[in-house]
N, C-alpha and C positions, 0 to 999 in steps of 0.2 A: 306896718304898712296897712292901709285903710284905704278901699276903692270909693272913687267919686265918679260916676257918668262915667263911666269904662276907664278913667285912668287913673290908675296908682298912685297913691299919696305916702311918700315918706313919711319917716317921723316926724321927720325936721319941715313938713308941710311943702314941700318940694313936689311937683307933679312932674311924674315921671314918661318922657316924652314917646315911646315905645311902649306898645303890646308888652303883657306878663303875662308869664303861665308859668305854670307849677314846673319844678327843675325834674322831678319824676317823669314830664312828657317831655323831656327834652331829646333829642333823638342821641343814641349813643356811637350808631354806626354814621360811617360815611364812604359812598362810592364814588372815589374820584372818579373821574373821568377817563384814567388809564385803567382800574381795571379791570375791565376783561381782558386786555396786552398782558398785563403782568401778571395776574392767575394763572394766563397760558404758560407762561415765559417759566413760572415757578413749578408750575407741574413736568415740563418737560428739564428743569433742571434737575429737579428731583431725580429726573430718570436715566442720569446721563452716568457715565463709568466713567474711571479716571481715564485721562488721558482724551477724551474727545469735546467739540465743545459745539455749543446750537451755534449752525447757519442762518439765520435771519433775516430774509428778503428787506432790505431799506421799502422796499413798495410795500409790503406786509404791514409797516406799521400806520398807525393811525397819528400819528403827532411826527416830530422833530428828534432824529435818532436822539440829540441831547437831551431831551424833554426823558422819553424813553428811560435813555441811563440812569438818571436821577431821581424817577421813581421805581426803576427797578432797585436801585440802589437803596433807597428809603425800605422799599418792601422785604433786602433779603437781610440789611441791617434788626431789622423788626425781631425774623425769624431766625438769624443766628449762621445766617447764610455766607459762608466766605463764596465771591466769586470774583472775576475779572471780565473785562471787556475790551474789544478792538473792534474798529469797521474799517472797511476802503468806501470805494465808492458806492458799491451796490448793497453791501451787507454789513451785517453788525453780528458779532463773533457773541459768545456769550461760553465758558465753562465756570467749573467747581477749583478754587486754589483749596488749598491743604489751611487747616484751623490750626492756629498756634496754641 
């Protein structure tokens, strides 16, 4: 690959329609958008004993309880987290189930 006037040229002499940069500056992290919800969510799971589980104000959250579940889901998958969930109307249940 050989630069021409800022764009990238292929081998095969193809110019490449997007900005390069070096894959070393490519950013490694990413902060979704949920978390500070789910940092919280994980610190306070961390801290919970068997048998009780987080109450979760629905008004608490920043998104859509579903939105919610399915990146806290994603984040405790990550870590090795077994938990469960439930809400009614106003809250969203959150404890620790037992690791097979």
């Amino acid at each position: 690959m050989t630069m021409d006037s800022g764009k990238a040229i292929l081998l095969d002499g193809q110019v490449i329609t997007f900005e390069t940069i070096q894959q070393v500056d490519v950013p490694k992290a990413r902060d979704g958008k949920h978390k500070k919800i789910i940092t919280r969510l994980l610190e306070d799971i961390d801290q919970l004993v068997s048998g009780t589980a987080l109450k979760v104000p629905l008004s608490a959250l920043p998104d859509t309880k579903e939105n919610i579940r399915s990146a806290l889901n994603r984040a405790t998958r990550l870590k090795g987290i077994a938990v469960e969930t439930s809400s009614d109307t106003d809250n969203l249940y959150i404890w620790r189930t037992p690791q097979s």
